[in-house]
SENUSE-431377 format. One line per 8 residues: number of its first residue (from 1); for each residue x, y, z of C-alpha. Coordinates in Angstrom, 3 decimals, decimal comma, padded with zeros to 6 digits. Example, Ala and Ser with C-alpha at 12.3 -4.5 7.8 and 13.67 -1.06 7.14 Angstrom:
residues 2
1 = 012,300 -004,500 007,800  013,670 -001,060 007,140 .
end
This chain:
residues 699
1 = 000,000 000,000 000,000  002,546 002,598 000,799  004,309 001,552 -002,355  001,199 002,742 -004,446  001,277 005,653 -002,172  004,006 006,358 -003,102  003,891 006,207 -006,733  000,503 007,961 -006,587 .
9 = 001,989 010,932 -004,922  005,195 010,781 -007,771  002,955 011,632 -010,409  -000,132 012,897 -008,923  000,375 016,162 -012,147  000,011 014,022 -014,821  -002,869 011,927 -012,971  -004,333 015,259 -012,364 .
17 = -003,894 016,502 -015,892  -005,432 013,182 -017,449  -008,236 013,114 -015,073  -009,294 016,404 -016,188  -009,085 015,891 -019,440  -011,285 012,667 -019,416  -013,689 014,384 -017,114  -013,908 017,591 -020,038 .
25 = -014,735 014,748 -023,017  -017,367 013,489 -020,767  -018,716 017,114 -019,963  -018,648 017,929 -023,359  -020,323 014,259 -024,775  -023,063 015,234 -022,280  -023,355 018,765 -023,184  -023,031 019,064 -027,081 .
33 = -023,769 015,240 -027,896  -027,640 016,145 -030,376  -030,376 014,396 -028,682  -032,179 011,420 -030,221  -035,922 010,149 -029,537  -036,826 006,584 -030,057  -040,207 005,679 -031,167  -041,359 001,940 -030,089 .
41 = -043,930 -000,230 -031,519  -044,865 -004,073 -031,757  -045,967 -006,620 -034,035  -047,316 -010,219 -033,631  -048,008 -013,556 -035,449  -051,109 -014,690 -034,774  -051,366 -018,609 -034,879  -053,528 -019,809 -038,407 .
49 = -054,245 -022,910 -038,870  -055,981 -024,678 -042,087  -058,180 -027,582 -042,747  -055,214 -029,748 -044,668  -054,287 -032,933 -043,401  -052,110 -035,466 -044,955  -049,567 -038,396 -044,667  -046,712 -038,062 -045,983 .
57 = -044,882 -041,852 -045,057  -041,709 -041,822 -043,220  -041,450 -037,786 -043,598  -043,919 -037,392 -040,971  -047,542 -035,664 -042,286  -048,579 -032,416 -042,727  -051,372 -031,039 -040,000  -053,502 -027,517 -040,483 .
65 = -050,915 -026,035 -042,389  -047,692 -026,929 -040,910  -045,088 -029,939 -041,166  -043,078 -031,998 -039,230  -040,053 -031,287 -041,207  -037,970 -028,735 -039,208  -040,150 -027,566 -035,827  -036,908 -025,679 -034,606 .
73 = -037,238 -023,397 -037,011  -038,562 -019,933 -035,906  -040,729 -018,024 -038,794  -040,075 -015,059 -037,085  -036,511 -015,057 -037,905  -037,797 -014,791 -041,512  -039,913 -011,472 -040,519  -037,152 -009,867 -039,134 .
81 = -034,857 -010,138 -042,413  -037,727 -008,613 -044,537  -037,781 -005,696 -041,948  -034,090 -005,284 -042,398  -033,793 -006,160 -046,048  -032,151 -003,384 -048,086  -035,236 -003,060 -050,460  -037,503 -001,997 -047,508 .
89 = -034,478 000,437 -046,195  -033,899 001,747 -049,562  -037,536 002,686 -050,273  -037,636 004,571 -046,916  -034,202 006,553 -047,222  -035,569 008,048 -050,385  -039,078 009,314 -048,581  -036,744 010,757 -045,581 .
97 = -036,383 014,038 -045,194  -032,673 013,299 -043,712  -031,414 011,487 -046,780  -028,995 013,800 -047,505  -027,760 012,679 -044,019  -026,689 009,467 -045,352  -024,526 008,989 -047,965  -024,242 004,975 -047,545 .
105 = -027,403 002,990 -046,641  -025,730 000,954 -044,017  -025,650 004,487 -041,506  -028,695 004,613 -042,257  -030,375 001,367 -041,038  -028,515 001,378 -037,692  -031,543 004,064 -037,016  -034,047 000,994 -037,027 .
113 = -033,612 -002,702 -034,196  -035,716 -005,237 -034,756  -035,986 -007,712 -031,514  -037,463 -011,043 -031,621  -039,258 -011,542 -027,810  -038,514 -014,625 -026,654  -040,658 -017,844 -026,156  -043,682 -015,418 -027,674 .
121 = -044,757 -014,717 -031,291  -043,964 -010,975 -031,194  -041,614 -008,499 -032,382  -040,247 -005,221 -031,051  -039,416 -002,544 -033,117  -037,268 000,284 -032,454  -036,866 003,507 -034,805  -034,625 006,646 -033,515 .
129 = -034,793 010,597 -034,656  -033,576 013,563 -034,273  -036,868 014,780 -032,735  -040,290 013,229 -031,899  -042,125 013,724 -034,559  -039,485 011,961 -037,318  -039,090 008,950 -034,951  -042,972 008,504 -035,119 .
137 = -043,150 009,067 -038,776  -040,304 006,850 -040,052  -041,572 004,059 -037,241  -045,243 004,360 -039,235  -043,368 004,212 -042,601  -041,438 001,115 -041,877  -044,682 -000,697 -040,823  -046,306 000,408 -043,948 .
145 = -043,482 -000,554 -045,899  -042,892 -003,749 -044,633  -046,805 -004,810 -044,674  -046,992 -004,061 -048,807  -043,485 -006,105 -049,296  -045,477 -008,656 -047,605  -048,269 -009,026 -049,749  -045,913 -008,355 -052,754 .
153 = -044,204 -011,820 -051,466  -047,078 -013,723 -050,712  -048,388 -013,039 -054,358  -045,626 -013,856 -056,259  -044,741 -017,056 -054,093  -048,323 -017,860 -054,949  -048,267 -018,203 -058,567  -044,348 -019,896 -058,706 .
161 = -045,660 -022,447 -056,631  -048,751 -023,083 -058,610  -046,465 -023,280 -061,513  -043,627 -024,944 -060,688  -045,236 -027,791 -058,419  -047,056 -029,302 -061,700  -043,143 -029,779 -062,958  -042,457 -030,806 -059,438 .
169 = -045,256 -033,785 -059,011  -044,367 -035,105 -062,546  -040,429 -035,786 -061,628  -041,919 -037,077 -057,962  -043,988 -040,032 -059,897  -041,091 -040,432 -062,495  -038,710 -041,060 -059,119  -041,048 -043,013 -057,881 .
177 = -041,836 -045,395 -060,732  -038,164 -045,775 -060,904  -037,164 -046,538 -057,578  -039,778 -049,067 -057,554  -038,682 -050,764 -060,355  -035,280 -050,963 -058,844  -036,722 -052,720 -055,521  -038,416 -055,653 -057,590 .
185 = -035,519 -056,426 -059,836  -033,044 -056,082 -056,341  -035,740 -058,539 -055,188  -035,922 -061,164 -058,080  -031,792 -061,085 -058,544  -030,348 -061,489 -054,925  -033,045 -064,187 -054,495  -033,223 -063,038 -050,843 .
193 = -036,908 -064,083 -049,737  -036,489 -063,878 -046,162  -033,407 -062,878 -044,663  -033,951 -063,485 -041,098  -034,464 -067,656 -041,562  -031,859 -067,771 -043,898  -029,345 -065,669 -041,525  -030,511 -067,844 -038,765 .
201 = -030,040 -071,225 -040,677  -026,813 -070,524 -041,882  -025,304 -069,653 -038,348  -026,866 -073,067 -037,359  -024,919 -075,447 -039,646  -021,824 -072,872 -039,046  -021,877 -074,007 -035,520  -022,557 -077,882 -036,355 .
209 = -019,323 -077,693 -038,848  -017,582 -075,560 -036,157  -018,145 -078,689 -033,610  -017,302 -081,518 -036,634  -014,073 -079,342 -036,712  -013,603 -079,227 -033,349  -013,746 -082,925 -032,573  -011,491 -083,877 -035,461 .
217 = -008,810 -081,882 -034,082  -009,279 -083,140 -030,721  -008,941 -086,521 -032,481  -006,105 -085,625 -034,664  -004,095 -083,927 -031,591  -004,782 -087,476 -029,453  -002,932 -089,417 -032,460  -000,422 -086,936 -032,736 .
225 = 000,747 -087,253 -028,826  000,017 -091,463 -029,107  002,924 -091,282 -031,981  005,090 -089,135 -030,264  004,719 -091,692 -027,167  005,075 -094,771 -029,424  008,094 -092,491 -031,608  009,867 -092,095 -028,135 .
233 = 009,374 -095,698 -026,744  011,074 -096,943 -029,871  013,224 -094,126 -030,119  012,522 -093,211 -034,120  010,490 -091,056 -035,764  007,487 -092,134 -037,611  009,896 -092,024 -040,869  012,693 -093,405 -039,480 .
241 = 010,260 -096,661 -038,190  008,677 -096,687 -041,879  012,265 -097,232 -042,968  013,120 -099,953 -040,994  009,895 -102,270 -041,553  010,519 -101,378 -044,868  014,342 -102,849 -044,778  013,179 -105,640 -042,700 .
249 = 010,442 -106,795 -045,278  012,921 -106,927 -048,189  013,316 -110,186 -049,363  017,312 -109,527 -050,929  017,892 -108,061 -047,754  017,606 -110,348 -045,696  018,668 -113,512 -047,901  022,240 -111,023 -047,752 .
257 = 021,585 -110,605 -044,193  021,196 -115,032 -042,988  024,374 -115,319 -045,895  026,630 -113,196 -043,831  025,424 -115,121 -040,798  026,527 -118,428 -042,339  029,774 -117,281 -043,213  030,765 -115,560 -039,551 .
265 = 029,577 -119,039 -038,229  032,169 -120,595 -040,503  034,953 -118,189 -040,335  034,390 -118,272 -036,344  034,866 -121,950 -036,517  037,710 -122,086 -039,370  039,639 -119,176 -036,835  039,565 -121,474 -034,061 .
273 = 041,973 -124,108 -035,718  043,831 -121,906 -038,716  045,864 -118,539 -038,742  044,275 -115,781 -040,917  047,179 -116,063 -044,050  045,202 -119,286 -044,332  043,643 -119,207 -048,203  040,134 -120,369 -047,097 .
281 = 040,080 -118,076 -044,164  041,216 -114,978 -046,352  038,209 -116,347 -048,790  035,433 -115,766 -045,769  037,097 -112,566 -045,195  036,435 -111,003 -048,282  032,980 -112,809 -048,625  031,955 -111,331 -044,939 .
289 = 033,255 -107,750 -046,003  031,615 -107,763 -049,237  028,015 -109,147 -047,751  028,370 -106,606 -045,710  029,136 -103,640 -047,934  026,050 -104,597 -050,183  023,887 -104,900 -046,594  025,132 -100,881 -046,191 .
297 = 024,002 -099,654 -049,306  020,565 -101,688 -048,594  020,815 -099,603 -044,911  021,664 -096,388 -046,824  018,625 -096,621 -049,564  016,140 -097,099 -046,928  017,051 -094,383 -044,409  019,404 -091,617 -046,206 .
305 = 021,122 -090,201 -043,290  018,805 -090,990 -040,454  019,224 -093,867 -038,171  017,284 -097,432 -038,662  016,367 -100,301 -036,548  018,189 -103,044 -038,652  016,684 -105,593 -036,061  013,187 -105,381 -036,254 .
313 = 012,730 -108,590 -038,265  013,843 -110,740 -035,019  011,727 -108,943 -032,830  007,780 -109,135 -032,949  007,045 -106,514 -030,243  008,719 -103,591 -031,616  007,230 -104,190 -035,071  003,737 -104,156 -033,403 .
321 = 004,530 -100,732 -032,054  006,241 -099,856 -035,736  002,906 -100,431 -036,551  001,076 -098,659 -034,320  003,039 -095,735 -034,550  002,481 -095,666 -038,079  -001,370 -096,013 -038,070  -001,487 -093,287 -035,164 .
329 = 001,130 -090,607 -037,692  -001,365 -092,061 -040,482  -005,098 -091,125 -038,125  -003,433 -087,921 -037,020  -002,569 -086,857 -040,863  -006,056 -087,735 -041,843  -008,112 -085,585 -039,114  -006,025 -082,769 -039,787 .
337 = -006,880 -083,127 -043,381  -010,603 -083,329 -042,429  -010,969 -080,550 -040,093  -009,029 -078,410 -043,053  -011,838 -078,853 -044,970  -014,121 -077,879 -042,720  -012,592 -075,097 -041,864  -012,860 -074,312 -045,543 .
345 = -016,316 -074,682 -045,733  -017,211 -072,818 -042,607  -015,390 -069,825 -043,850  -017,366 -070,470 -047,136  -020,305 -070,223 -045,165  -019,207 -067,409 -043,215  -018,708 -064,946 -046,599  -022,152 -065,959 -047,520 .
353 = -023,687 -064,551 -044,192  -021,412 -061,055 -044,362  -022,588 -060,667 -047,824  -026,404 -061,361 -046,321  -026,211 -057,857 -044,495  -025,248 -056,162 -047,201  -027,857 -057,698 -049,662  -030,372 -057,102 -046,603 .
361 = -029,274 -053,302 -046,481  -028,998 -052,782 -049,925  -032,928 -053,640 -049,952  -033,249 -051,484 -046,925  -031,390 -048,826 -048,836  -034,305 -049,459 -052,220  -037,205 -049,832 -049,792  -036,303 -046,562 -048,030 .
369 = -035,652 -044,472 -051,287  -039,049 -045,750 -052,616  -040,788 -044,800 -049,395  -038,918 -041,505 -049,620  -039,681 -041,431 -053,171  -043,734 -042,099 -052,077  -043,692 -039,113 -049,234  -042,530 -036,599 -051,905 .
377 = -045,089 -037,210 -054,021  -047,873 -037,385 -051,302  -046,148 -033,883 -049,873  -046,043 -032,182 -053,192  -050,206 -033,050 -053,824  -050,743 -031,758 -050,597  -048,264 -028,562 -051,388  -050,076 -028,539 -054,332 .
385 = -054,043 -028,346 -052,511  -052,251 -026,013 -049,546  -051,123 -023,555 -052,024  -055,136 -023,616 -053,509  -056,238 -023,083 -050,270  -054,098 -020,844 -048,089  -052,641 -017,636 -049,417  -050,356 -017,261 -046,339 .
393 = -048,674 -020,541 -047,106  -045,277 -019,221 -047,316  -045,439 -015,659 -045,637  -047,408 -015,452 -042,412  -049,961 -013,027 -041,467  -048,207 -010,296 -039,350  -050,186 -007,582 -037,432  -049,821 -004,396 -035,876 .
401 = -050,008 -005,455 -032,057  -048,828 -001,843 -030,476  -048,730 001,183 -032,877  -045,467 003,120 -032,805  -045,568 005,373 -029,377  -042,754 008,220 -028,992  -040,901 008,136 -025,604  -041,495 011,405 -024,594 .
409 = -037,508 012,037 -023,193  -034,381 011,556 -025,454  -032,591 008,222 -025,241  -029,478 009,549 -025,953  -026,951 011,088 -024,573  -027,178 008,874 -022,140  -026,062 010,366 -018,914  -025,388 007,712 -016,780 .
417 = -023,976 005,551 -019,182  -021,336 008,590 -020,116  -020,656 008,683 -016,322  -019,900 005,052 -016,017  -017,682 005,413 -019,088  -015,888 008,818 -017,701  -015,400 006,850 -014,409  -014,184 003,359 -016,175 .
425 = -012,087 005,579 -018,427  -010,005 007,563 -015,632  -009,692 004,540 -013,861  -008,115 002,465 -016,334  -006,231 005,122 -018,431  -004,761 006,250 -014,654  -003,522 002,450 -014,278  -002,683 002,050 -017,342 .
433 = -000,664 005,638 -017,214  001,159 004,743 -013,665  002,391 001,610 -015,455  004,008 002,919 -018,654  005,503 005,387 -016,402  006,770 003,157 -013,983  007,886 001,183 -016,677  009,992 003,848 -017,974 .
441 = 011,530 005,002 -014,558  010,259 002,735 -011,986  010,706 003,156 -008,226  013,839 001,935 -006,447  013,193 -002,012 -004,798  015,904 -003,436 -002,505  015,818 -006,076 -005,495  017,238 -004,093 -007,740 .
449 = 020,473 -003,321 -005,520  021,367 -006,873 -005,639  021,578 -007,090 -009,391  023,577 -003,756 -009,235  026,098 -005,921 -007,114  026,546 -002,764 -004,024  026,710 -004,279 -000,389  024,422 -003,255 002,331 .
457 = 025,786 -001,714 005,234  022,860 -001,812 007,414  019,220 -000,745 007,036  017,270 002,534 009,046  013,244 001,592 010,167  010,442 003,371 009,390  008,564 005,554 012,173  005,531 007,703 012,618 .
465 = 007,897 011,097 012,836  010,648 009,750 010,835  010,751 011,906 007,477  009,172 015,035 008,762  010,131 018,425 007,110  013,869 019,404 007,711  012,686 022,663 008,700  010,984 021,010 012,200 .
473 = 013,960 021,096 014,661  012,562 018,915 017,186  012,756 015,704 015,017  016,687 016,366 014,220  016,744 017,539 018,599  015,436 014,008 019,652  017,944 012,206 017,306  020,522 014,230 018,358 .
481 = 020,547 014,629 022,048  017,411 012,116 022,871  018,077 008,389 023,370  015,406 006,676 020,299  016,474 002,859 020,873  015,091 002,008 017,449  016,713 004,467 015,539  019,697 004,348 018,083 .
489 = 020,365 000,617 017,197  019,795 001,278 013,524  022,851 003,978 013,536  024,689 001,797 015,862  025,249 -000,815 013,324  026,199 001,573 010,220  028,384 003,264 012,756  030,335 -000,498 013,929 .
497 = 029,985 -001,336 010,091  031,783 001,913 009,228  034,246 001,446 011,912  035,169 -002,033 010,443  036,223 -000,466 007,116  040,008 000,906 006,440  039,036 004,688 005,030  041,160 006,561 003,249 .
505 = 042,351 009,854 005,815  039,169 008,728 007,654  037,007 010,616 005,031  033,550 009,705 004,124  031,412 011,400 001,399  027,411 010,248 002,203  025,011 011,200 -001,090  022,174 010,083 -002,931 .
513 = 020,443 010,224 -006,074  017,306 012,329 -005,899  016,189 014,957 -002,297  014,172 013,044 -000,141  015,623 009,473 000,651  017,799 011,189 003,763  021,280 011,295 003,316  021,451 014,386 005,722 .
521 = 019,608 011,617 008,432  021,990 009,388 007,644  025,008 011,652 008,517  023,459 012,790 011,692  022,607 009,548 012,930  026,152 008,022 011,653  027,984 010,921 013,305  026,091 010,570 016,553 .
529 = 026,855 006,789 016,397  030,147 006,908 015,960  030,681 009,892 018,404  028,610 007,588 020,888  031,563 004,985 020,367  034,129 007,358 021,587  035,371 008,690 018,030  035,808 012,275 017,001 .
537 = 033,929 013,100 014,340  033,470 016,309 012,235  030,247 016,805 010,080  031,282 018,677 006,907  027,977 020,587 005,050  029,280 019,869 001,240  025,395 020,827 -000,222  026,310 023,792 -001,604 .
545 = 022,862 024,393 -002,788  020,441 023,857 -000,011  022,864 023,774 003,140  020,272 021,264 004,705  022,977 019,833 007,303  023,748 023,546 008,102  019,982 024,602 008,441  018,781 021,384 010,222 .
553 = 020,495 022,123 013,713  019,745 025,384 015,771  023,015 027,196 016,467  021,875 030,490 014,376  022,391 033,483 017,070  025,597 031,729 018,969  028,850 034,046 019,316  030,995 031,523 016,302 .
561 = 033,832 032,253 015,032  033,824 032,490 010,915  035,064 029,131 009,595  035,512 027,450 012,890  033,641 023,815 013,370  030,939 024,059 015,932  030,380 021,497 018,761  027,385 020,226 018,815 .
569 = 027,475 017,357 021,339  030,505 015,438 022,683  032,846 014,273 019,930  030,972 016,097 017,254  031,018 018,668 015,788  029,377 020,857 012,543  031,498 022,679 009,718  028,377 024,728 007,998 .
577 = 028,467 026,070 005,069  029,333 029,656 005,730  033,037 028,319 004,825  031,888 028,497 001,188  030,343 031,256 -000,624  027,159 031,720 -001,552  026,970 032,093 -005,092  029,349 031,045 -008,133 .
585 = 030,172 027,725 -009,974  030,998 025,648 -007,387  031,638 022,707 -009,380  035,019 024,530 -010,325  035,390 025,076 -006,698  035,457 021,802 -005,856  037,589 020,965 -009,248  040,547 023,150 -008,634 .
593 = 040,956 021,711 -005,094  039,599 024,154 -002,693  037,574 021,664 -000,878  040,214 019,495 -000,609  042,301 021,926 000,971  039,950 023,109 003,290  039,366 019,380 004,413  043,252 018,907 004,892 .
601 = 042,859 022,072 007,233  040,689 020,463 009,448  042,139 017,731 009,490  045,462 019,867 010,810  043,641 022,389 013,067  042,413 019,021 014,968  042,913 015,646 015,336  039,341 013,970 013,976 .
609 = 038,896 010,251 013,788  036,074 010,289 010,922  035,445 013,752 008,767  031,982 013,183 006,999  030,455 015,012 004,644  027,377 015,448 003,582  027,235 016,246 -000,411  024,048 017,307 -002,271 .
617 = 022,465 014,361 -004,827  024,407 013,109 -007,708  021,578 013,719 -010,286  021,410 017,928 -009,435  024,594 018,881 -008,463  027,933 017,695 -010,483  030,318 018,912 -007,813  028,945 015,207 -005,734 .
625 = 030,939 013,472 -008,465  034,076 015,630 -008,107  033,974 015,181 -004,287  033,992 011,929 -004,594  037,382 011,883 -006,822  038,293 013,346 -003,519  037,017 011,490 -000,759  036,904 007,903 -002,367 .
633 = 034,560 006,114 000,294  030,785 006,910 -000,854  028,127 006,059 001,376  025,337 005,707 -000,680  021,876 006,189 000,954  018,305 004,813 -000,917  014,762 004,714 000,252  012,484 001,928 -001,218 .
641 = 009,234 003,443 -002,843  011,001 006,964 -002,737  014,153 006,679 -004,687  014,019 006,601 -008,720  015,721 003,380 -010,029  016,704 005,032 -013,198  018,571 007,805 -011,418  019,821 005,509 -008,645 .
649 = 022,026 003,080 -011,380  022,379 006,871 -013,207  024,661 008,186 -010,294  025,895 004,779 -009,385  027,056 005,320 -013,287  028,513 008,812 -012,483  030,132 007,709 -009,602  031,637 004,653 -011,185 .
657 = 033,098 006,757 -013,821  035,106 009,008 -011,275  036,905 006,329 -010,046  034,466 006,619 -006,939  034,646 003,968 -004,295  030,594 003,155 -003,322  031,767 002,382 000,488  028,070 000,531 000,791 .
665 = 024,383 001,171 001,065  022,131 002,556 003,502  018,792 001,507 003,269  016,430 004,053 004,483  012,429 003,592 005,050  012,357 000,323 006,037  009,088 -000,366 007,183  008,552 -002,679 010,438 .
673 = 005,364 -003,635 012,188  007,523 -004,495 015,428  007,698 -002,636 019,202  011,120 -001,167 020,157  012,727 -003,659 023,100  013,360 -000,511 025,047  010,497 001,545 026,895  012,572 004,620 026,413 .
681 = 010,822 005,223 023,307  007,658 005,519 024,952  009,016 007,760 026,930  010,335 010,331 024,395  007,274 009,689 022,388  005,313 011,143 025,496  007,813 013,889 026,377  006,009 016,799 024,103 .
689 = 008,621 019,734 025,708  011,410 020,006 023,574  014,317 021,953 024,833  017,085 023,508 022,128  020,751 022,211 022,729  022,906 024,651 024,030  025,368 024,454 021,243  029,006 026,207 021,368 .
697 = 031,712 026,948 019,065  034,920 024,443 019,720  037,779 026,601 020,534 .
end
């Protein structure tokens, strides 16, 4: 709030200015806007109904003149267009005595609103003028008007629909004869009779082929795991089995085979009695290796490169399970087969029914267009006998519920409304005003320091008295000679801050950007601080302008000697500004070294621990910057919602440029909602006698 306050008060002129000037358009709307009367009347639809009734099929019927087509439409949406139409407005801006008022015809019709009143069958008309009597005669005209372009519409609607609904019936019965034709041969082609038992019996046998299926897989899987049992008993595959009762049913074979079993009987017995270089011996040799070669190939025809039983003709039980395995591989192969072609056939059957819907719609599609075809022809007889017997078929009967009444005061200007604007107006425009110029040179926030990259050196609280007028001595008194633990604690904490930090010659140059944010607080409070913690300190007045150190403290009328410091409490003391003279460019003072050599001076007439001066604002005096190529340590003071950010980073700018140490910031303002720990506040608050320091020149 005291931010807005603040920025309120900054440019309360320009406010003022724009505020006026809004308030003088609205004055003068009010005052030189020409008056306009409004002239009011009303129209209705009665409800007609005729005698006609007919059926029109699937398009619903048509009942005492109206159909079932579109009920959402309103007819009185039709009325108002007419009213509006340019022919009506054009025929009434020529038979206005104001036409020369209007050179386009759009201007013109905004002087007539046409109002549809809702959930009713009536219509409000509104016609404005520059006086009564126009209003009443252009509202009487438009009626007028509008009732002969009625009658004009209903008559020549008349006659085109006599006309054209002869041509219209004959294409209706040529659609229908054609669509009709289309059903039956649809009909006779697709052969569907009824669709419903024929959907229903083809689902049926789907489902008894879907079982069939079903079970021959169930019987095909069985066979399948029986051979794979019987395939791992024997330990061959179906093929590998085929091949060996194959081999073992060859006749050569196994003549070859009981040969070679002769001749290891005699070459085992021949071995037992002769050596093998024995002729006969080497004979059986060759006759055993080359029965057995030919038994390899026989091995090798019958199983390629898979592995054979070669035993299964001397052993009865595995060729029973050869056997079986076979018939089970043989069953398996044959179900699969069978439930393949059922699967075949159901999907057969399963195209015919998805083609039944579309047959089925297709003859939905025909019987539809022919019923559609049917209803148009019924509706265009009927169209045909409405037109014969109601002349307000098309354009309803409209009458003249109110006649047109003048409102006896103007509607416009509008008063109130201006005043709403005028007020709406200066309140936005001021916002809107405050924020460009904010925009442009906002107020100083303690944000914005920290992006500058300047240190705090401590901050100074808001109170009740704190800012008052420079020229009240009693504030500057009670910081001065009166303990204020608030403000005491505040300066306390610059002063220990201060005392922390090596100066150069003990020198310390306290400014600010704009009057206002207390830099002349700030040295008085510092210097008391610091005097407090035993230092000698000498307040120089460097404003060479306004002198407000000088003027703030009440010495005027002591015996002083020209020049001379003054002391105003213990350890402190005042050089005014009586030192420098009053008028002249004191910018070239200050640049040719005078002011340095009056501080070096002081600093020799007495031995001071801090010298601080206090310097007018960077942004109206130059001679700040060239004190500061002097002094070096700037204290730079700011107050939140008072200082100008624009001028603020301006001086730091200045500063920065004359090789100006910026010591730290003072933060001035800051508002707290706390009590002060001591009750000595309360006590100075109370104390309303306020006694003027005796204040005497330091010899």
């Amino acid at each position: 709030m005291k931010r807005i306050t603040s920025i309120i008060t900054r440019h309360w002129k320009i406010l003022l200015a724009f505020n006026l000037f809004v308030i003088s358009v609205g004055i003068f709307k009010i005052k030189f806007s020409d008056k306009v009367w409004s002239a009011n009347a009303q129209l209705i639809m009665p409800e007609t109904k005729g005698t006609l009734n007919a059926n029109l099929g699937t398009l619903g019927s048509l009942n005492s003149g109206e159909t079932n087509f579109s009920a959402g439409v309103n007819p009185l949406i039709a009325q108002q267009s007419i009213l509006t139409s340019n022919l009506i407005m054009q025929k009434l801006l020529y038979a206005d005595v104001e036409h020369e008022d209007f050179p386009r015809l759009k201007y013109y019709k905004n002087l007539f609103e046409v109002e549809i009143a809702e959930d009713s069958t009536t219509i409000n008309l509104t016609v404005y003028g520059s006086s009564p009597d126009l209003a009443l005669e252009r509202a009487e005209k438009w009626i007028e008007t509008y009732q002969d372009r009625l009658n004009q519409l209903r008559k020549e609607d008349s006659e085109t629909r006599i006309a054209f609904s002869q041509t219209e019936l004959e294409q209706a019965k040529e659609k229908l004869d054609q669509v009709q034709a289309e059903l039956a041969q649809f009909e006779q082609s697709s052969g569907l009779v009824d669709s419903e038992e024929q959907t229903k019996g083809t689902i049926q046998l789907i489902n008894r082929l879907s079982a069939a299926k079903y079970e021959a897989q169930v019987k095909a899987q069985a066979n399948e795991i029986k051979a794979i049992a019987l395939s791992e008993r024997l330990g061959l595959t179906p093929s590998q089995a085929i091949s060996s009762v194959s081999l073992s049913e060859n006749q050569e074979y196994q003549s070859l085979k009981a040969k070679l079993t002769e001749v290891d009987i005699e070459l085992s017995r021949l071995t037992a009695t002769r050596t093998e270089a024995d002729p006969q011996v080497q004979d059986l040799r060759s006759q055993q290796r080359d029965l057995q070669n030919r038994l390899q190939r026989y091995v090798r025809q019958a199983a390629g490169t898979a592995t054979i039983d070669t035993t299964i003709a001397n052993n009865a039980g595995r060729t029973d399970l050869i056997q079986e395995l076979v018939l089970a591989e043989t069953e398996a192969q044959a179900q699969t087969e069978e439930a393949e072609k059922l699967d075949n056939k159901i999907r057969q059957l399963q195209v015919e029914l998805e083609k039944m819907p579309i047959s089925k719609t297709s003859l939905q599609k025909l019987q539809k267009e022919k019923d559609v075809a049917e209803g148009v022809y019924q509706g265009l007889i009927a169209k045909l006998q409405r037109v014969k017997i109601d002349a307000f078929n098309a354009y309803a009967h409209i009458q003249v519920l109110e006649p047109p009444l003048v409102d006896p005061y103007p509607v416009e200007p509008d008063i109130m409304l201006i005043q709403v604007n005028v007020f709406l107006a200066a309140l936005v425009g001021s916002v809107a005003l405050l924020i460009f110029r904010e925009k442009r040179d906002p107020l100083l926030n303690v944000q914005d320091l920290q992006s500058y990259g300047v240190s705090v050196i401590g901050y100074i609280h808001d109170f009740a008295y704190f800012g008052r007028s420079l020229k009240n001595n009693q504030f500057w008194f009670n910081l001065i000679s009166q303990s204020n633990p608030r403000i005491e604690l505040d300066f306390q904490r610059i002063a220990s801050a201060i005392s922390l930090q090596p100066l150069e010659n003990r020198r310390l140059l306290v400014t600010s950007a704009i009057p206002g944010e207390g830099k002349t607080t700030v040295t008085l409070g510092l210097s008391k601080a610091l005097a407090d913690l035993g230092f000698r300190v000498l307040m120089v007045d460097g404003d060479f302008h306004k002198a407000e150190l000088t003027n703030s403290l009440p010495y005027v009328g002591l015996d002083t000697e020209p020049g001379k410091p003054i002391q105003v409490t213990n350890n402190l003391y005042l050089q005014t500004k009586d030192t420098w003279p009053q008028q002249g460019n004191h910018a070239a003072l200050v640049k040719q070294g005078k002011f340095e050599q009056h501080l070096e001076i002081l600093e020799l007439d007495d031995d001071y621990d801090y010298i601080i001066i206090d310097s007018a604002p960077v942004s109206l005096a130059s001679e700040t910057a060239l004190m500061a190529t002097t002094i070096s340590n700037v204290l730079y003071v700011v107050r939140p919602n008072t200082s100008e950010r624009n001028s603020v980073y301006n001086s730091f700018d200045q500063l920065n440029q004359h090789n100006a140490k910026i010591l730290g910031l003072v933060v001035n303002g800051v508002e707290t909602h706390s009590r002060p720990y001591s009750s000595a506040y309360l006590e100075v608050a109370k104390d309303t006698k306020v006694q003027t320091p005796s204040l005497k020149p330091r010899n």
